[in-house]
C-alpha positions as CSV (number, residue, x, y, z in Angstrom):
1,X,0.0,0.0,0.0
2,X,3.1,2.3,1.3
3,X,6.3,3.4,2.2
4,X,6.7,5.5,5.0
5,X,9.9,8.1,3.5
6,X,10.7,9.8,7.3
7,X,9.5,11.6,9.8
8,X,6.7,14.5,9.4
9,X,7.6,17.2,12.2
10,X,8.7,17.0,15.7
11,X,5.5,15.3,17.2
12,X,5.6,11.8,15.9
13,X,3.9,11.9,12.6
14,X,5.4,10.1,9.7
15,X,5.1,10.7,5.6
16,X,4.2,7.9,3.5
17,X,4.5,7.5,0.2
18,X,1.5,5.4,-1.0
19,X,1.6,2.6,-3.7
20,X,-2.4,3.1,-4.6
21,X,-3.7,5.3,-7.5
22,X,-5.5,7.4,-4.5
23,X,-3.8,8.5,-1.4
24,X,-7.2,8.8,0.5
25,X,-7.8,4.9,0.3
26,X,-4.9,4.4,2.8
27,X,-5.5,7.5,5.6
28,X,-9.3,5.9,5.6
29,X,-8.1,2.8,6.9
30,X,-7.9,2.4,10.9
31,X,-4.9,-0.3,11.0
32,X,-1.8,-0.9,9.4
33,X,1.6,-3.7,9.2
34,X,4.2,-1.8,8.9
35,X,7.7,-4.2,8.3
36,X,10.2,-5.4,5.7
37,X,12.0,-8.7,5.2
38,X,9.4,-11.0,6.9
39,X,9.1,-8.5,9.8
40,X,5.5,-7.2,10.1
41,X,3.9,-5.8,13.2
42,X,0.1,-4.7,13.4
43,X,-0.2,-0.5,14.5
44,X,-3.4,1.3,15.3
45,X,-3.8,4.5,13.2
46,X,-4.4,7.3,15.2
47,X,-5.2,9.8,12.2
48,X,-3.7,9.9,8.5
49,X,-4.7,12.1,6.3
50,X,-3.8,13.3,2.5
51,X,-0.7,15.3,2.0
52,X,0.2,16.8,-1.3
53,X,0.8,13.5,-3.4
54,X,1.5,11.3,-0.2
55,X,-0.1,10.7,3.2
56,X,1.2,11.8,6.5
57,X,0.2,9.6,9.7
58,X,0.4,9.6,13.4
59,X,0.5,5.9,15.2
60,X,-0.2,5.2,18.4
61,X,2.7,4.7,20.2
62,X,4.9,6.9,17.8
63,X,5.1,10.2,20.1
64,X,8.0,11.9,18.2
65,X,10.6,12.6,16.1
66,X,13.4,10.0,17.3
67,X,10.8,7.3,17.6
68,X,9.6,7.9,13.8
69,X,13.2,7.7,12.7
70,X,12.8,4.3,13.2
71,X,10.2,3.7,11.2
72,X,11.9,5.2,8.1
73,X,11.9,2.6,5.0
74,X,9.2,0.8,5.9
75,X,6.3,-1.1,3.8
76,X,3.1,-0.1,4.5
77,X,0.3,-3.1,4.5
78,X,-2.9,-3.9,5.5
79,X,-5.2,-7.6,5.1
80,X,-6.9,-8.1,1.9
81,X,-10.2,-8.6,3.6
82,X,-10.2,-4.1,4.4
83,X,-9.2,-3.9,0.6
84,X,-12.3,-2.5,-1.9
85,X,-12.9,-5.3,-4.8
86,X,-11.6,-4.2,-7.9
87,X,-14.2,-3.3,-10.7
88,X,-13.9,-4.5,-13.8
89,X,-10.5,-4.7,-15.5
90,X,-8.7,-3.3,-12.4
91,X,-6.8,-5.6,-10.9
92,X,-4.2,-5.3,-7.3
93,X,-0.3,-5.6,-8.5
94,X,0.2,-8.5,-6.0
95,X,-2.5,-10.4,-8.1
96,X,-0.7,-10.1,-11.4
97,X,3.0,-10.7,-9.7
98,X,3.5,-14.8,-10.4
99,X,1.3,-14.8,-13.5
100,X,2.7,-15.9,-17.0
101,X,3.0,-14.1,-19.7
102,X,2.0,-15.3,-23.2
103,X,1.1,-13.3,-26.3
104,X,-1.2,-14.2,-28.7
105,X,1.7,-16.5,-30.7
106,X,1.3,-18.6,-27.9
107,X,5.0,-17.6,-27.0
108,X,5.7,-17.7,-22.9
109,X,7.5,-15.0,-22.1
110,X,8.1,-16.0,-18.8
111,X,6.3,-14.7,-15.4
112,X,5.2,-10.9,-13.4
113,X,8.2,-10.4,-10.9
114,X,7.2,-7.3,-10.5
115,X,5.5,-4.1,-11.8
116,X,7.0,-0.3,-12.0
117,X,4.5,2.5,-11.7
118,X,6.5,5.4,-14.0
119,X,4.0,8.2,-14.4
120,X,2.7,7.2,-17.8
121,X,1.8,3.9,-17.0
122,X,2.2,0.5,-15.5
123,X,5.1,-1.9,-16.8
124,X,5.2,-5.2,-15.8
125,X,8.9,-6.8,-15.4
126,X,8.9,-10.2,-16.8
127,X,11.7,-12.9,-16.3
128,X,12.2,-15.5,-18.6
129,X,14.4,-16.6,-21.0
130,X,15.6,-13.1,-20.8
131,X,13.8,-9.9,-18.5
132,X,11.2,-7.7,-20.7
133,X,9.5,-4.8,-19.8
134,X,6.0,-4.7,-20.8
135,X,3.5,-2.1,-20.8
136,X,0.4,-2.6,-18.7
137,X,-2.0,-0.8,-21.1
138,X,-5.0,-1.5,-23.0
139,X,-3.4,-1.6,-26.5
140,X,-1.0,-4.5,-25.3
141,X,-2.7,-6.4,-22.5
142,X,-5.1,-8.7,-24.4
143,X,-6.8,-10.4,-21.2
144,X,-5.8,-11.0,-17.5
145,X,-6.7,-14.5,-16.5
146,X,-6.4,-14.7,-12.7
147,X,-8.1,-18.6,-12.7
148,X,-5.6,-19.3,-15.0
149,X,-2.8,-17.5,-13.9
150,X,-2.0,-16.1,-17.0
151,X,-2.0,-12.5,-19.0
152,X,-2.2,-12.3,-22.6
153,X,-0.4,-9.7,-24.9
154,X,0.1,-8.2,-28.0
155,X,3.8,-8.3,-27.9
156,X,6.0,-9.3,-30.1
157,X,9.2,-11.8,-28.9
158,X,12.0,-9.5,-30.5
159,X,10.3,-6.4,-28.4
């Protein structure tokens, strides 16, 4: 959902860059796991609101600026079952990550190790026989089969 970048003032608060399209979906949620490399502890959010592009946010437990250092770097989460469902052809990037990719040659390009978010668009990394980057827009993605575990595109192998 987040990363939390540092420390917002001298009171505890903290900035968070958020991963979602709208930074209002994550200050609306009551609870977050905040943690890295298998580390994940549960933290009531006191208040969190919008901020420019990001979200600033004040724990419990997080009283100020020293003890927010601390927090600096870390992933911002929360359970699936507090998540909206997505509407139709929207889909959550830890969904698609895992899921082959095959364009419409029937040539497996490998599978989503992950997905950068550059401004334009969505590209989804794809290792294989060799690491492609690959557009996550309608003119390329074809159909996103989650049952199946696959995404089709229009791409062409020597892309």
């Amino acid at each position: 959902m987040g990363r939390i970048l540092a420390p917002f003032g001298i009171k505890g608060w903290l900035k968070i860059q958020p991963f979602t399209a709208e930074s209002d979906c994550l200050s609306a949620l009551d609870t977050w796991w905040l943690g890295r490399d298998g580390d994940w502890r549960q933290y009531r959010v006191v208040e969190a609101k919008p901020q420019g592009r990001g979200v600033v946010a004040k724990l419990e437990g997080c009283e100020d600026r020293e003890t927010a250092l601390e927090f600096r770097g870390k992933q911002v989460a929360v359970t699936r079952d507090v998540l909206p469902r997505p509407g139709a052809n929207e889909f959550y990037w830890a969904d698609l990550i895992g899921l082959r990719v095959v364009n419409s040659a029937a040539q497996d390009f490998g599978e989503v190790t992950r997905i950068l978010e550059t401004g334009a668009n969505d590209v989804l990394v794809v290792q294989g026989e060799c690491e492609r980057l690959i557009p996550f827009i309608a003119d390329v993605i074809q159909a996103v089969d989650l049952a199946a575990g696959e995404i089709r595109v229009d791409w062409g192998a020597d892309y």
